[in-house]
C-alpha positions in Angstrom: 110.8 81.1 112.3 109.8 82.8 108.4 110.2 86.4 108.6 107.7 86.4 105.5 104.6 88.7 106.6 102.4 85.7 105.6 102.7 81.6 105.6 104.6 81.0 102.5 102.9 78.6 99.9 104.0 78.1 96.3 105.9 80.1 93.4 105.2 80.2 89.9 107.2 82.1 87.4 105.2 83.4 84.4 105.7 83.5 81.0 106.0 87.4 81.5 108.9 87.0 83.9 106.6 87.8 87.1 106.8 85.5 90.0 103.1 84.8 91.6 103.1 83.4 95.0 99.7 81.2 95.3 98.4 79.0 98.1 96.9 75.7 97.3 94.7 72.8 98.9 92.4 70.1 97.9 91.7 68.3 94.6 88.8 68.6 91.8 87.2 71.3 89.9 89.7 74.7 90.7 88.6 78.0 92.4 90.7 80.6 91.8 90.4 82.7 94.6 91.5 86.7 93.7 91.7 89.7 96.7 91.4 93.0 96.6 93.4 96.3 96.3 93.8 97.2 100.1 97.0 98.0 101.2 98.9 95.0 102.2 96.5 92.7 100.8 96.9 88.9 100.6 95.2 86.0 99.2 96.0 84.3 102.3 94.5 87.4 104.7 91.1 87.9 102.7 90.8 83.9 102.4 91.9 82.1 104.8 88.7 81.4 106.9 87.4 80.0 103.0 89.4 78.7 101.0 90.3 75.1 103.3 86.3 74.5 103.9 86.4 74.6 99.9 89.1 72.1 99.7 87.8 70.0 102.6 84.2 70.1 100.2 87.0 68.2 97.3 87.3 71.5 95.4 91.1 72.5 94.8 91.6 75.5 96.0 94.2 78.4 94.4 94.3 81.6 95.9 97.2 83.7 94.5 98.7 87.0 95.8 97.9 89.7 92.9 101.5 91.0 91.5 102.2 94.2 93.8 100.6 92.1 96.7 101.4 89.7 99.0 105.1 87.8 98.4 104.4 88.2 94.6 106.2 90.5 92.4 106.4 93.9 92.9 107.7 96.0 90.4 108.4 99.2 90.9 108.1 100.7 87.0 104.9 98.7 86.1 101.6 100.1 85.2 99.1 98.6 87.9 96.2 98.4 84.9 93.5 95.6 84.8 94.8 94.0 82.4 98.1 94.1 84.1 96.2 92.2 86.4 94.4 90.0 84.2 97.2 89.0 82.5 99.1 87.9 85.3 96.3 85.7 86.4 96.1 84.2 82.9 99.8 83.4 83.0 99.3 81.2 86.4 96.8 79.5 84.7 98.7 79.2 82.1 101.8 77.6 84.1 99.4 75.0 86.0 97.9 73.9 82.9 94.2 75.3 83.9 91.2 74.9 81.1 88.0 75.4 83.0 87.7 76.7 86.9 85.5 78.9 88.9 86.9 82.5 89.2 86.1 83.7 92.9 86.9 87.8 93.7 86.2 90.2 95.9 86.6 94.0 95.3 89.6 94.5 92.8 89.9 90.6 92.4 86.0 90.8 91.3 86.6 93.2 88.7 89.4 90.9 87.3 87.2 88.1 87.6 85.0 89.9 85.5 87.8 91.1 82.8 89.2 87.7 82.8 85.8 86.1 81.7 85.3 88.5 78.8 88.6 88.0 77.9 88.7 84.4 78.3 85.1 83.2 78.1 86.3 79.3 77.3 87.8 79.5 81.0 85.3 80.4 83.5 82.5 77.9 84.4 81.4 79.7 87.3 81.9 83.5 89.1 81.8 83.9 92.4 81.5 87.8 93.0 81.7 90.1 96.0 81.4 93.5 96.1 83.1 93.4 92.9 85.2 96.1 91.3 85.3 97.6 87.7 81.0 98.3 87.9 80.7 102.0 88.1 82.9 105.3 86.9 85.9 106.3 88.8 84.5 109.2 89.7 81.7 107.3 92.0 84.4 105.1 93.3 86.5 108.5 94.7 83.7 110.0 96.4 83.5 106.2 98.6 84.6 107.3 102.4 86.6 103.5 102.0 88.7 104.6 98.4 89.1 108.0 99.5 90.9 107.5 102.7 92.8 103.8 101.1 94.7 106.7 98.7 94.8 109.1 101.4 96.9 106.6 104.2 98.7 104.4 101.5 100.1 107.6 99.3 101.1 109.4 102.8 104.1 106.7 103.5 104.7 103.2 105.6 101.4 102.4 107.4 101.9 101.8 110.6 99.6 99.5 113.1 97.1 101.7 113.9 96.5 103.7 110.5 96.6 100.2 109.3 93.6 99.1 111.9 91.6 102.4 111.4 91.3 101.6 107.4 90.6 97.6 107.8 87.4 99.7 110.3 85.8 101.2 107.3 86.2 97.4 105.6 84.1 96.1 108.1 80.9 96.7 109.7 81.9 94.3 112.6 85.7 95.6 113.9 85.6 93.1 116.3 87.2 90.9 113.0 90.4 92.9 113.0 93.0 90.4 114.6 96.2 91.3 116.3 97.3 88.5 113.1 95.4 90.4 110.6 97.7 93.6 111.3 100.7 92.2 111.2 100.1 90.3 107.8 98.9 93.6 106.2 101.5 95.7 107.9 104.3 93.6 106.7 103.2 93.1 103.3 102.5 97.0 102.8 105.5 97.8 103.6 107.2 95.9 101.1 104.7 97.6 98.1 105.7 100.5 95.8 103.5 103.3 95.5 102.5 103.1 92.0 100.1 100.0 93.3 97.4 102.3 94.2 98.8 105.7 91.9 98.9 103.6 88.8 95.9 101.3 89.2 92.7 102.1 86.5 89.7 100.1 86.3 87.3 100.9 83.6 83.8 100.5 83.9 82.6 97.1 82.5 79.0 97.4 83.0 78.3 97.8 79.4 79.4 94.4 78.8 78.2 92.8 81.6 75.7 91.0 78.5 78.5 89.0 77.2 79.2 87.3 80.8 76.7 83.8 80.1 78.4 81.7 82.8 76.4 81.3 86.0 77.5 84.1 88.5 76.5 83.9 92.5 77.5 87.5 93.8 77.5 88.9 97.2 77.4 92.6 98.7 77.1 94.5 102.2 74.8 96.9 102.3 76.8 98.7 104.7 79.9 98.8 101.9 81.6 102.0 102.3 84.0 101.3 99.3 82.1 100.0 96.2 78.3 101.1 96.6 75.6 98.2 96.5 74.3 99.6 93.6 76.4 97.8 91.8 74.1 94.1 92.4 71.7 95.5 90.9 73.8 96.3 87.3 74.7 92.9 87.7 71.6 91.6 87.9 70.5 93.1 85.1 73.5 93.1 83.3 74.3 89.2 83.2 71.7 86.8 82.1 72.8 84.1 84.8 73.2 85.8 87.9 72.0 86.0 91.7 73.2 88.3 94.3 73.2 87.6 98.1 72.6 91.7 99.8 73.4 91.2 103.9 72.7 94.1 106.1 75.1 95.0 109.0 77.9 93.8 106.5 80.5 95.9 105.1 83.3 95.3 102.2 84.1 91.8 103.5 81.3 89.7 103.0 83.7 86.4 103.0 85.1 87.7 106.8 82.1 88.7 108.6 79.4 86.6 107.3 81.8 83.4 106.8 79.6 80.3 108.0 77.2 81.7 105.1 79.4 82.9 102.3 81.1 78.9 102.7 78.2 77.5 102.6 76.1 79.2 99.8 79.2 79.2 97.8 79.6 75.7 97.9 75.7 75.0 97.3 76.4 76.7 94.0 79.6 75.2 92.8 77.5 71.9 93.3 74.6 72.7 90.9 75.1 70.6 87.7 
């Protein structure tokens, strides 16, 4: 029996010397699925009631643990930046020989979604955005009742099951989606993750370029988020010349977990458009 935290999938070894742990399934057009900053966060945990429906639809499916995150690399001395981010992405892209795929994020993973596509705007066909990251000053994202009490647990020490299931609560308007398996995976993981994950981590704001973004974007948001305020659609929307936005009430940070059936199915309606 693995004494890994989560399933283990696949390793790739960047050109930077990182190792990314990833998860893949299907074949066709790539989704790169990218999670979010939580403590103990996963690509498997945030995706895995997603990203086989999207594989069984013949899309093929990628959903890599962020370095700091899941089994990926976790070093210790590194400077948990955006573009830290970013560029680990782009070197797993880089290793599987990617050209053109849909970039898919939630929270942190939407603000690298974001970064990635200015960045890189030859590589994204599509985003896929919820509750994205990287949209307003720090200073609005501190006074969130979610951020504030994420630095306040994961700076005090090892989280233990409970502190653990009180902070997945304020990700969710529904706790009845916190699984005796959910804990475990997040526990495990976040034990294993240096501090300077959530001390060192800056995300500028990016709404000022929001203009260069021309690929089609489909976003999402809980109106009920209690870590990156729904205000944010809206910049979106009037930021990016090619975007929609989905708003659910009684939803909180995880659109992809609570409203599932949905987020599948208008995900897929979009990747389908020609």
């Amino acid at each position: 029996m693995s004494s890994k935290p989560i399933p283990e999938g696949k390793y790739a070894q960047i050109a930077s010397g990182l190792t990314i742990h990833y998860h893949e399934a299907g074949q066709g057009e790539p989704v790169i699925f990218l999670h979010g900053s939580g403590p103990g966060a996963s690509g498997y945990s945030n995706f895995k009631g997603n990203f086989p429906v999207f594989a069984d639809a013949g899309f093929r499916a990628i959903v890599p643990d962020l370095p700091g995150f899941g089994l990926s690399s976790k070093p210790e001395d590194a400077q948990y930046t955006l573009d830290f981010f970013v560029a680990g992405v782009h070197g797993l892209v880089e290793k599987l020989g990617l050209t053109r795929f849909t970039l898919l994020g939630n929270s942190l993973g939407g603000a690298i979604a974001l970064k990635c596509t200015l960045d890189h705007p030859q590589l994204a066909t599509r985003l896929i955005l919820m509750a994205p990251g990287g949209i307003e000053d720090l200073p609005i994202y501190l006074q969130m009742e979610g951020i504030s009490k994420m630095i306040e647990v994961f700076a005090a020490g090892p989280m233990d099951t409970e502190s653990m299931r009180r902070l997945l609560t304020l990700q969710l308007f529904d706790a009845s989606h916190i699984s005796d398996a959910l804990l475990a995976e997040r526990v495990g993981v976040c034990a294993e993750q240096p501090r300077t994950v959530l001390s060192t981590m800056r995300v500028p704001n990016l709404a000022p370029r929001l203009g260069e973004i021309k690929c089609p974007v489909l976003g999402f948001w809980g109106t009920n988020d209690r870590f990156n305020p729904v205000g944010g659609a809206m910049k979106i929307l009037e930021g990016c010349p090619n975007a929609r936005f989905v708003l659910l009430n009684r939803c909180g940070h995880w659109v992809m977990v609570e409203h599932r059936e949905l987020f599948n199915r208008e995900c897929l309606s979009f990747l389908r458009e020609g």
